[in-house]
C-alpha positions in Angstrom: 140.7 114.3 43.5 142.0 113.3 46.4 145.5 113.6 48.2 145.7 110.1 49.5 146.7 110.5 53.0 143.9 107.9 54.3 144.9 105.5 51.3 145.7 101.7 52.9 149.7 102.5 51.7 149.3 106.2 53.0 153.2 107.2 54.3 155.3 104.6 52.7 157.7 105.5 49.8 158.5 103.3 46.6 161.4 104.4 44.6 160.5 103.1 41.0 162.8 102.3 38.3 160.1 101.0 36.1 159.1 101.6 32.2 156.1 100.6 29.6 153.0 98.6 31.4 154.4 96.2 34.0 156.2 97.4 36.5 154.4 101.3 36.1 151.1 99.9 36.4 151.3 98.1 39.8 153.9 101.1 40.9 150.4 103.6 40.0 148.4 101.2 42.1 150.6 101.9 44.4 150.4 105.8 44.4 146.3 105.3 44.2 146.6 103.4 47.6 148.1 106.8 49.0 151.9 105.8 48.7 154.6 108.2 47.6 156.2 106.9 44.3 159.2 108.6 43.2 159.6 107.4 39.5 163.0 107.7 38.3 163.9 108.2 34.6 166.7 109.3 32.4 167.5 112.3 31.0 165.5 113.0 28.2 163.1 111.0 29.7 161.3 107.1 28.9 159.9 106.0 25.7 156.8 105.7 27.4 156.5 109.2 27.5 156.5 109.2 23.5 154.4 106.2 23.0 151.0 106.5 21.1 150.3 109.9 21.5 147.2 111.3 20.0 147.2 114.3 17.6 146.9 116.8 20.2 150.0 115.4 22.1 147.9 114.1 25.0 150.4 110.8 25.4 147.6 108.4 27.3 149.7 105.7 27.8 152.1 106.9 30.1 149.4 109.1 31.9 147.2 105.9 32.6 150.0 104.4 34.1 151.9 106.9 35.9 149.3 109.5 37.6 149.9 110.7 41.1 154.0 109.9 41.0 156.8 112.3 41.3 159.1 112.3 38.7 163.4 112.1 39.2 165.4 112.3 35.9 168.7 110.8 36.6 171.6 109.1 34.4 172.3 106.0 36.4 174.9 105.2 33.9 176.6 107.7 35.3 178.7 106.7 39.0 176.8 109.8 40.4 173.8 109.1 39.2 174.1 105.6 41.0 174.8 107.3 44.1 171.8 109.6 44.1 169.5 106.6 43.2 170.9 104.9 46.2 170.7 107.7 48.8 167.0 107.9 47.7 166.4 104.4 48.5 167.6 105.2 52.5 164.5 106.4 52.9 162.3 103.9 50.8 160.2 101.4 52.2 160.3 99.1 48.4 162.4 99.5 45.2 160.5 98.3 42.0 162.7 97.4 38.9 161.7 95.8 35.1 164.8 96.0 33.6 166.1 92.6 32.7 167.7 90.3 35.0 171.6 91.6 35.8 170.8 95.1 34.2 170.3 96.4 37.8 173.3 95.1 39.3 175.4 96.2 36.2 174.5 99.6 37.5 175.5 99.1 40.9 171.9 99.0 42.0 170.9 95.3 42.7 169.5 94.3 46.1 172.7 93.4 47.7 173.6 97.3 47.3 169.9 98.5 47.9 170.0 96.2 51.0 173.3 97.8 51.9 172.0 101.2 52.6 168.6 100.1 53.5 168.8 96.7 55.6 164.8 96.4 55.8 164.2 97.3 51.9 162.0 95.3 49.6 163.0 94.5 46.0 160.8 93.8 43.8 161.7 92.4 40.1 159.1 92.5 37.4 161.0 90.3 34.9 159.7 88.4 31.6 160.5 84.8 32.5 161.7 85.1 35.8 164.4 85.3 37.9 165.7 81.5 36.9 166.6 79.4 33.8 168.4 79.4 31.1 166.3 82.3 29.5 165.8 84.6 32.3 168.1 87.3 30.7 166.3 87.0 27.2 164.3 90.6 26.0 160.6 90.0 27.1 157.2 91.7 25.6 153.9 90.9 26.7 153.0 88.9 23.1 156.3 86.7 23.6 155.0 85.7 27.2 151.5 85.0 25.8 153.5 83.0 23.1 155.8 80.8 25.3 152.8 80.7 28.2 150.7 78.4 25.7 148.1 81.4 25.8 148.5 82.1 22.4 148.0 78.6 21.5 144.7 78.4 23.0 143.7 81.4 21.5 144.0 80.2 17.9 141.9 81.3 15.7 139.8 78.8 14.2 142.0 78.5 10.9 144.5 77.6 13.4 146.3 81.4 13.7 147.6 81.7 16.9 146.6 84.9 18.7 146.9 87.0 21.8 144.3 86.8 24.1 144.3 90.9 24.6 146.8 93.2 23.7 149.1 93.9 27.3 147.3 90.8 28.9 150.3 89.1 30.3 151.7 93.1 31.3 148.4 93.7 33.3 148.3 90.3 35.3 151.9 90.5 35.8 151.7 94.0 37.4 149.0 92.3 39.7 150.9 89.7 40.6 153.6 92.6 41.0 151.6 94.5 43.6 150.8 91.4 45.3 153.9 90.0 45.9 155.3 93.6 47.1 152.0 94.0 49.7 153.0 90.2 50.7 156.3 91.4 51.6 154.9 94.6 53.3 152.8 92.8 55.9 155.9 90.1 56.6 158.1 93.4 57.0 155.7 94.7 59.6 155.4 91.4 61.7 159.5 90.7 61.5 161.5 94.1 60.2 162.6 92.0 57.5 163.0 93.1 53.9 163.2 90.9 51.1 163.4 90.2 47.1 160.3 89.5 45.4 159.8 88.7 41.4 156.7 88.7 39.3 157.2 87.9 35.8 155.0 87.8 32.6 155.0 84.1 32.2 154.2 83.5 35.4 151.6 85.7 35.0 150.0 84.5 32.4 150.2 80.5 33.8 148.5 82.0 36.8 146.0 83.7 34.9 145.2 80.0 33.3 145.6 77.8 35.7 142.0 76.0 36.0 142.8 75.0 31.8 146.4 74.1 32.0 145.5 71.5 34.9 142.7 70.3 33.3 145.0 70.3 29.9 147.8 68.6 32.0 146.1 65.4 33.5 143.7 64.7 30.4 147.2 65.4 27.7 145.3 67.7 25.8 144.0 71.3 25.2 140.6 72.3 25.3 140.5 75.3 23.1 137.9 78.0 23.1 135.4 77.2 19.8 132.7 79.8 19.5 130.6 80.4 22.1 131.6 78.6 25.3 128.3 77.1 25.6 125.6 76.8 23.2 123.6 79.2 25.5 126.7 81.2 26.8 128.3 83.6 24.6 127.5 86.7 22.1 124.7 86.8 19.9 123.7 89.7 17.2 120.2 91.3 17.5 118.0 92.8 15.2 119.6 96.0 15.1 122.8 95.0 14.7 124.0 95.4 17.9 125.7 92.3 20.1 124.7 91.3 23.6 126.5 88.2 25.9 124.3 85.6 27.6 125.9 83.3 30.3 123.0 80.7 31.0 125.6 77.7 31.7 123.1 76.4 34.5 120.7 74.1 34.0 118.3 76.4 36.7 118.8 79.4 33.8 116.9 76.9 31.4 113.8 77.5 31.4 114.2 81.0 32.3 116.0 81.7 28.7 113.2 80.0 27.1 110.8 81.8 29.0 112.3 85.5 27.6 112.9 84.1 23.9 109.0 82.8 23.7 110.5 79.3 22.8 109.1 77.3 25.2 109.2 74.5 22.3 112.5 73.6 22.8 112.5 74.1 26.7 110.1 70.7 26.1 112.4 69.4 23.0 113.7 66.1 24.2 117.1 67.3 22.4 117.7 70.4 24.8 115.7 69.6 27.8 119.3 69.0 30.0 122.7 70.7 29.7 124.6 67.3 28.7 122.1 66.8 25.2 122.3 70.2 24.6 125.8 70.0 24.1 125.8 67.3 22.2 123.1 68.6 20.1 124.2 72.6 20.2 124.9 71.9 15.9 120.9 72.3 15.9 120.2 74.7 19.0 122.7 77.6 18.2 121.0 78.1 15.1 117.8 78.3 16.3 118.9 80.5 18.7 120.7 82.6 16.5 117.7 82.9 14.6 115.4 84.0 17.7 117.7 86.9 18.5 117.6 88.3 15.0 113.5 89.1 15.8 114.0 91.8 18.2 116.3 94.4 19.0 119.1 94.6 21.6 117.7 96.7 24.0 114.5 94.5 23.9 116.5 91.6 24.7 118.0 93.4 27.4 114.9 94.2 29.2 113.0 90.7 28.9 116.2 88.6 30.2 116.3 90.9 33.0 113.0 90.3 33.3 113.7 86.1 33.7 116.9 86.5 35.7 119.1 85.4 33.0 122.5 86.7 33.2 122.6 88.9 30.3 125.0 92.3 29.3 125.4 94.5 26.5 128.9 94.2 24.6 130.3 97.4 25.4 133.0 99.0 23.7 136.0 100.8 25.5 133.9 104.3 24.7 130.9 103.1 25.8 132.1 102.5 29.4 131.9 106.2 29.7 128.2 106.1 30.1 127.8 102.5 31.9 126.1 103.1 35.0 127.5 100.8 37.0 131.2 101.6 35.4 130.4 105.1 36.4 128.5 104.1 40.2 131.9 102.2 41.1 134.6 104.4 40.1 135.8 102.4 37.2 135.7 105.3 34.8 135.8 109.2 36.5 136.8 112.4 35.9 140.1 114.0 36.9 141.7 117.2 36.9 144.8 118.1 35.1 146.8 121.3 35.1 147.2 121.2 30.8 144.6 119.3 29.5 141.9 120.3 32.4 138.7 117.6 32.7 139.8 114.1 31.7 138.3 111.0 31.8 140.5 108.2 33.4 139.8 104.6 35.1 139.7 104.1 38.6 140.8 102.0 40.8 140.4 98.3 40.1 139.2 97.4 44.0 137.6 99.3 47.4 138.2 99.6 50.6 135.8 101.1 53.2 138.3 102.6 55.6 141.4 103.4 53.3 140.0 104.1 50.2 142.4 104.6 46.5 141.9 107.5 45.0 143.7 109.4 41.7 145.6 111.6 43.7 147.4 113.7 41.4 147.9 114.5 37.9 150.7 112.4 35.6 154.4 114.7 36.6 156.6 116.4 34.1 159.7 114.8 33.5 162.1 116.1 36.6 159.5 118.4 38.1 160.2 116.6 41.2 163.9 115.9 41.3 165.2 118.9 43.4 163.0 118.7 45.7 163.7 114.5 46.4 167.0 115.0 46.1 167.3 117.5 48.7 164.9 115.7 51.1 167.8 112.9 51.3 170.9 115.7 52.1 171.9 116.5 48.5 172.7 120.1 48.7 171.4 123.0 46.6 175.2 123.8 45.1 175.5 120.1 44.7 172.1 119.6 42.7 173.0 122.6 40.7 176.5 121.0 39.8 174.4 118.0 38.7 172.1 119.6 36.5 175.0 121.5 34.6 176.8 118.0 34.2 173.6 116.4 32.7 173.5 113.5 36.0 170.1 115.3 37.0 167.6 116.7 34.8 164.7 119.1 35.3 161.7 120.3 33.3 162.7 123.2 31.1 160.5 126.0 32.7 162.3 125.2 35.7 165.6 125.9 33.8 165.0 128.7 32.7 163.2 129.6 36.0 166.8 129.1 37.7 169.1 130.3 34.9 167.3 133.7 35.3 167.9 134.2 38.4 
């Protein structure tokens, strides 16, 4: 586990106001490129904290998305509470918010006020439609922006149920587009000192994520919905044993080669199947046939003899069996990290690499407050003062540290 110091955002700070999967996400990929992110929560702490949490109180959501961070509890309701969150921002290179639109500056903590105390400061605005229109203050959740987006539309089912596409789809693009927008606003800071205000919101995301099908859906008037396999020779098919592999032979080239592995060279020569254009119109008959073919032999069979004839060809994993992919495990996708309470974990990775500043998981997920003497003295608050705040319930800290200090 490494400390991050060589990470490509290695000595900057983000101050992040963030909660559930949007905003925390791309603040974490953040704090895996080496940055110091100093989450802030309220007393009591998030929700996400208490979201799906297995039996043995391991809470994996918030730990996926919140590793290596420091953690502030402070009641920004509260005028002080403001006040701290702004003098921590004087010494913050970006300030990350997914609160609705006009929650922020209801709390005194927009970007005019950030921008007061820190000129050069980047805002950035995870938001569910966006910073315009007439439904930009509207509550947001990643299956409404899949709704609205048209996502869920092409998703339907086919007895015509519309359906998300994942679960947390639009969340996970939209902190992408997030993290993008921020390291955008970075690299203009460093050539012209300027700051800025950046959104990224789950609509948005979820166009962007689409946007070869809605401009093909936009010029032609209509949807091309996903029906079964996306070819007839490209998509899932169930083996002998029961267990389901993917093939992706959309090429022409890939042909013969699929034929080759499935001993059919029959239809590689069948008049109805010899080119990708009558195959299509004739996939009622292949797919079957197909079908049919795969049933004779067993997965890992399959597996070997498309390898074999350079078809592209994968297992369908599930989320467990990543654990034991090799090349899951060879790039860092799944790995093992240390953590003080519940000791060797398994956790994913970092979705990218970089040969000189490498992401790693730095540290483990913080207690709620375990960091918020220590951040709030680094920007002047004084030890008398943070005391006074923890006794007024502004500031909170973890409760071994309470009774740590009352015991002294």
């Amino acid at each position: 586990m490494g400390e991050g110091a060589n990470g490509a955002m290695a000595g900057l700070r983000v101050l992040d106001f963030t909660r559930f999967l949007q905003g925390p996400y791309a603040t974490r990929l953040f704090a895996d490129m080496g940055a110091e992110v100093i989450k802030v929560e309220r007393p009591g702490g998030e929700w996400d904290r208490r979201l799906r949490v297995a039996p043995d109180g391991f809470a994996g959501f918030f730990h996926g998305l919140n590793r290596g961070k420091r953690s502030v509890a402070i009641d920004l309701q509260h005028p002080e509470g403001a006040e701290l969150a702004l003098r921590l921002a004087g010494g913050c290179d970006v300030v990350v918010e997914n609160f609705r639109p006009g929650v922020m500056e209801r709390l005194g903590l927009g970007y005019e006020q950030f921008r007061a105390v820190n000129p050069s400061i980047i805002y950035a605005g995870a938001s569910g439609y966006g910073p315009e229109g007439p439904r930009n203050q509207e509550p947001m959740y990643d299956m409404v922006a899949q709704a609205v987006s048209g996502v869920s539309d092409f998703m339907r089912a086919p007895d015509g149920t519309p359906r998300l596409a994942t679960r947390a789809m639009a969340d996970s693009a939209g902190a992408m587009f997030l993290a993008m927008a921020v390291l955008a606003a970075l690299l203009v800071k460093e050539r012209t000192g300027e700051g800025q205000r950046v959104d990224a919101s789950l609509v948005g995301a979820c166009l962007g994520m689409h946007t070869a099908e809605i401009t093909i859906a936009l010029h032609e008037d209509k949807v091309f919905r996903p029906q079964g396999r996306v070819t007839s020779t490209s998509g899932a098919f169930i083996c002998g044993d029961g267990q389901w592999l993917v093939i992706g032979a959309t090429d022409q080239k890939l042909w013969h080669g699929l034929m080759t592995a499935l001993g059919r060279p029959d239809l590689h020569e069948d008049e109805r199947f010899a080119r990708s254009r009558t195959r299509e119109k004739n996939r009622a008959e292949l797919e079957p046939l197909l079908e049919r073919q795969f049933l004779t032999r067993d997965r890992a069979d399959w597996l070997e003899v498309l390898h074999e004839n350079n078809v592209p060809v994968a297992p369908v994993n599930s989320f467990l069996d990543l654990a034991h992919d090799p090349d899951v495990l060879a790039n860092g996708y799944i790995l093992e990290q240390d953590d003080r309470t519940w000791g060797r974990i398994k956790v994913v990775g970092h979705p990218f690499h970089m040969t000189g500043t490498p992401a790693t998981v730095r540290d483990w997920t913080p207690e709620l407050g375990e960091h918020s003497v220590s951040e709030l003295a680094r920007v002047g608050v004084s030890g008398a003062d943070i005391e006074l705040l923890i006794a007024a319930g502004v500031v909170e800290i973890p409760n071994g540290d309470r009774a740590e200090r009352g015991a002294q």
